[in-house]
LUMVEX-73616 format. One line per 8 residues: number of its first residue (from 1); their letters; for each residue x, y, z of C-alpha. Coordinates in steps of 0.001 Angstrom, whole numbers, plus 500000, padded with zeros to 6 digits. Layout:
# residues N
NUM = A = X:Y:Z; ...
This chain:
# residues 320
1 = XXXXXXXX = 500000:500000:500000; 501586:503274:498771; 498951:505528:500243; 499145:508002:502656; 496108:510614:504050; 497679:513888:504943; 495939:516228:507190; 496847:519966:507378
9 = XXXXXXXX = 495702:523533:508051; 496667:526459:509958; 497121:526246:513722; 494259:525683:516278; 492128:523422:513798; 491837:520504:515336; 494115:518305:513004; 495878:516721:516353
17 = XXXXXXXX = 492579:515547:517435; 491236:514797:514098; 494606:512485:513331; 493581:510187:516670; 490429:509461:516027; 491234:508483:512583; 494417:506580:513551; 492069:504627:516254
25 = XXXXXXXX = 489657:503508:513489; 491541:502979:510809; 494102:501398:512810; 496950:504088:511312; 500029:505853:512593; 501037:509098:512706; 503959:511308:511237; 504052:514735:512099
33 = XXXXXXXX = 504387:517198:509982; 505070:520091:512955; 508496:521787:512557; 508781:522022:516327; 507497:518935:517711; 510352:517340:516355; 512271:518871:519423; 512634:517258:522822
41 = XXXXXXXX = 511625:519399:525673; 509112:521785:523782; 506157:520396:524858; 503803:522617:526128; 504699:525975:523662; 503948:523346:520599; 500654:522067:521772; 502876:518363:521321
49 = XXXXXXXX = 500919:515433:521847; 500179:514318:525730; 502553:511412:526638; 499479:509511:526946; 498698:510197:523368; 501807:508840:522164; 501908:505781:523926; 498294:505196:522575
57 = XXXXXXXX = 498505:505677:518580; 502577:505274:517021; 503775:508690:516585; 506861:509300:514472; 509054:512317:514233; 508688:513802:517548; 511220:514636:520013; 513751:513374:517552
65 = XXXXXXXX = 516306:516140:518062; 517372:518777:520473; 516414:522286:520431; 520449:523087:519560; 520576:519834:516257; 521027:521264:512743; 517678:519996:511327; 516529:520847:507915
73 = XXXXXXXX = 514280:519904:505332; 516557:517774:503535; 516765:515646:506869; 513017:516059:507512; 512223:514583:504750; 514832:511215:504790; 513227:510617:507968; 509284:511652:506575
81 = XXXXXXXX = 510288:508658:504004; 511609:506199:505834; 508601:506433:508216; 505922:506245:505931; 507728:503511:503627; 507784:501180:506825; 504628:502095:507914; 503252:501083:504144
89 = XXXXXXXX = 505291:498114:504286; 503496:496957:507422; 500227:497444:505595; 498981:500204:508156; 497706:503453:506766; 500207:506385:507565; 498548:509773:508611; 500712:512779:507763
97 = XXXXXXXX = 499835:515535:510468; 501064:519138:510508; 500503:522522:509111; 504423:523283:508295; 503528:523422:504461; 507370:523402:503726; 507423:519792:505345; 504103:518972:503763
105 = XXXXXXXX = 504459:519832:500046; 507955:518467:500029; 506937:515112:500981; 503657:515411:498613; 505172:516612:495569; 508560:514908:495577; 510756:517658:496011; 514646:517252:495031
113 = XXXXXXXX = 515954:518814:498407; 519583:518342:498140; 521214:518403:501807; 523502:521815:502123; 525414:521547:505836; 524461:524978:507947; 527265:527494:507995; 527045:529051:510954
121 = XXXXXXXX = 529208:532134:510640; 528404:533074:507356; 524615:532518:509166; 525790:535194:511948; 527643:537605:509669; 523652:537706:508033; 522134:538471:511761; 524406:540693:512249
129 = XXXXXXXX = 524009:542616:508850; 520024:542274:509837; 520664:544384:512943; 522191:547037:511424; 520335:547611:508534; 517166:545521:509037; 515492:542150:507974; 513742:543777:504750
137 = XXXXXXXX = 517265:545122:503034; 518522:541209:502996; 514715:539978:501782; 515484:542707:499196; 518879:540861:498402; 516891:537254:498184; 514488:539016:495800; 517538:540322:493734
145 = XXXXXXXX = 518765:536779:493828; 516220:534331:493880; 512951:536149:493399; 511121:532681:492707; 512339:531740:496438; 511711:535333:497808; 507867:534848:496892; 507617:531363:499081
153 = XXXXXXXX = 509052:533509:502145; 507464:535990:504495; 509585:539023:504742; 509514:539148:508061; 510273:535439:508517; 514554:536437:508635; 515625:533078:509671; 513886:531753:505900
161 = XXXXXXXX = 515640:534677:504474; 518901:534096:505678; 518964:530170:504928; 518119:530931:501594; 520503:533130:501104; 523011:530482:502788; 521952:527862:500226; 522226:530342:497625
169 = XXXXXXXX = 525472:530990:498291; 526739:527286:497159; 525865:528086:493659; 522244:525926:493860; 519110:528344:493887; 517424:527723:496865; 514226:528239:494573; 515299:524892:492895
177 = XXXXXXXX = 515279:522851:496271; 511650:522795:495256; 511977:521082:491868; 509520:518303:492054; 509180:514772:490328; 506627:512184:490108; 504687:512308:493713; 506199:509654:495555
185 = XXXXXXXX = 502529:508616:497515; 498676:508230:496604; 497788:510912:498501; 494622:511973:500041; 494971:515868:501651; 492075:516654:504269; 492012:520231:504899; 490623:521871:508422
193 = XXXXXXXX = 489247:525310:508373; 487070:527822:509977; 485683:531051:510402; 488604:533399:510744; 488039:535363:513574; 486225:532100:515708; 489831:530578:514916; 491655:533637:516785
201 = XXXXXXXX = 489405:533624:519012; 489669:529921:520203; 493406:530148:519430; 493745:533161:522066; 492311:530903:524648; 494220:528263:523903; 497178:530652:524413; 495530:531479:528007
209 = XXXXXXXX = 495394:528084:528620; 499113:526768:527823; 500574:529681:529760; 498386:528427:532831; 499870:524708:532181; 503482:526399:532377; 504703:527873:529481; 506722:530310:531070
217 = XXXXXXXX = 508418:527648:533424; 509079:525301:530289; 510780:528333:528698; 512857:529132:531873; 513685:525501:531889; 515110:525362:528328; 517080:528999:529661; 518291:527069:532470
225 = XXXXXXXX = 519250:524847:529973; 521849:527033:528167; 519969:526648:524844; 520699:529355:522370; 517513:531338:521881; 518920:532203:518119; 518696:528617:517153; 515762:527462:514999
233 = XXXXXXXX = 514261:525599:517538; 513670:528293:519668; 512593:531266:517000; 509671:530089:516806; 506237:532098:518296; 506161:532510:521578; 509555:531478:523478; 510912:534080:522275
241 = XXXXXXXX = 508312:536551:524017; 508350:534489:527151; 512410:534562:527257; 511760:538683:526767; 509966:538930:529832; 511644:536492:531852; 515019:539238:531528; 512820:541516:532238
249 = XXXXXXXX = 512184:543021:528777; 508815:542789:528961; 505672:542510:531411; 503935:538886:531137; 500626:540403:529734; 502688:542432:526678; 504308:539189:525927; 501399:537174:526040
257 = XXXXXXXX = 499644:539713:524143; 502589:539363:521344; 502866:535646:521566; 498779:536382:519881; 499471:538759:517633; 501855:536803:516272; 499893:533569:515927; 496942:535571:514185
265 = XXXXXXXX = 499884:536430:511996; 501191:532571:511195; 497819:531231:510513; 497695:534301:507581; 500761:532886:506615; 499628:528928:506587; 496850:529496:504199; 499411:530980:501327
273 = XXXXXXXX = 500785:527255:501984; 497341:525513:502153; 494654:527975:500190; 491590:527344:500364; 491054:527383:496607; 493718:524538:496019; 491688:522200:494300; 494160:519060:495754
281 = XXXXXXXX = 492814:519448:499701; 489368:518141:500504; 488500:521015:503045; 486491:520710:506099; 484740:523543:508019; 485529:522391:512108; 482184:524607:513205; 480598:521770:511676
289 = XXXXXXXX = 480450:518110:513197; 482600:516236:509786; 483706:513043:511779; 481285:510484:509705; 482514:512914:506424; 485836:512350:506932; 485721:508705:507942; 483616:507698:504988
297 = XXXXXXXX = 486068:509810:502640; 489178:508232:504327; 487603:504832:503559; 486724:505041:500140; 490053:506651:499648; 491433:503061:501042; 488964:500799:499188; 489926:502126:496011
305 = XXXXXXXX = 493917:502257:496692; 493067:498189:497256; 490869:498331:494112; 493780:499450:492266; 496221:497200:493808; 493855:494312:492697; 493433:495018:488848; 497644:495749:489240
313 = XXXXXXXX = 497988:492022:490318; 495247:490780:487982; 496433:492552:484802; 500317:490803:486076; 498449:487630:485749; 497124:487346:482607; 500634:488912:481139; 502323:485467:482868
């Protein structure tokens, strides 16, 4: 079985949730396709499965690395294989699960993602030219460059910036990481959507809510740690306004209300990965109750990857 159901959308959807209850009746695994979860110890400020989760349905590629490992999509994606070819081998269904589209579409569409090692002080000499003249004069440089790679990146996003411009550098366009070739899977994409401004307003409680379950004190931890706060790991939304206010930079309410902001600001950002008018994802509104939809979609998807398989060994047959 070659096929694979992969469920994305922006943040605060419901795909976690979604991906167990399918895994549970379908009797399917899980591999994430969350750009954070992969890291050990951020738990609580990636909404990562509950140890209890992961003990009940197989998860793979979480808390594979540590927030200081080199880990890019060339890696991501090895691993993304070799998961999903073992879980096909097994004959279980494998449930892709994320809403990093980078992770998503490379899987999906085959991409040619040739690994190019991090250089780390040609990656500072960048931060450090960012500081002094600002993030927009090296997006300006990528557009010079690469505009078909400046397009894919928010302009604000400088850590996307500066790795393109670090791949560029080797004399491969970073645009052309993203050449694609036959899709490697059957694929079925199930999208999750909602009302905009419901989905801020449920992910602004959720925010609330992983604060109260120790946000802050996972942050301090990691701190504590002696993890660099520069590192990919940690850029990401919201340690980086809870390590602000824990030096004092900024009051706990002025971070928190950042830590939203910004969120509001990624989920604009997710649907330019996964629009809504992209005829490939079935999309789901989660106002409404879709679990029978989804099930019956997810099956028929099955039955007729076993349909195929069927005439494949038939049609073998009669050539012998």
């Amino acid at each position: 079985m070659d096929s694979l159901v992969a469920i994305v959308g922006p943040t605060g959807t419901g795909k976690s949730r979604l991906a167990l209850e399918l895994a549970r009746f379908f009797n399917a695994e899980i591999v994430s396709a969350d750009s954070r979860q992969i890291y050990r110890y951020l738990d609580i400020g990636t909404a990562k499965p509950t140890p209890q989760e992961l003990s009940l349905i197989p998860h793979h590629l979480v808390n594979i690395a540590y927030p200081d490992d080199d880990f890019d999509l060339a890696r991501y994606q090895r691993l993304a294989r070799t998961a999903i070819n073992d879980i096909q081998e097994r004959n279980r269904l494998p449930l892709l699960v994320g809403g990093s589209g980078l992770y998503v579409w490379a899987l999906l569409e085959g991409w040619e993602v040739p690994s190019v090692p991090p250089d780390h002080e040609f990656r500072d000499s960048l931060a450090k030219k960012a500081a002094e003249v600002g993030e927009y004069e090296l997006y300006r440089e990528l557009e010079q460059i690469d505009p078909a790679a400046a397009q894919r990146i928010d302009p604000r996003n400088l850590r996307r910036t500066i790795r393109a411009l670090e791949v560029n550098r080797t004399g491969t366009l970073f645009s052309r990481l993203q050449q694609k070739k036959a899709p490697p899977f059957r694929s079925l994409v199930i999208g999750l959507t909602m009302d905009r401004q419901e989905l801020y307003r449920r992910l602004d409680a959720r925010i609330d809510d992983m604060i109260a379950q120790g946000w802050v004190e996972e942050t301090e931890k990691l701190l504590d740690m002696d993890y660099d706060l520069n590192r990919p790991a940690l850029s990401g939304i919201g340690y980086q306004q809870i390590a602000r206010f824990l030096k004092g930079e900024l009051t706990l309410a002025a971070a928190i209300q950042q830590i939203k902001f910004q969120t509001h600001r990624f989920v604009r950002h997710q649907y330019n990965w996964f629009r809504l008018t992209d005829t490939r994802i079935k999309w789901f509104d989660m106002q409404r109750k879709i679990g029978p939809e989804v099930t019956g979609l997810v099956a028929d998807f099955i039955d007729g990857a076993k349909h195929g398989e069927r005439n494949l060994k038939e049609g073998e047959g009669k050539e012998t």
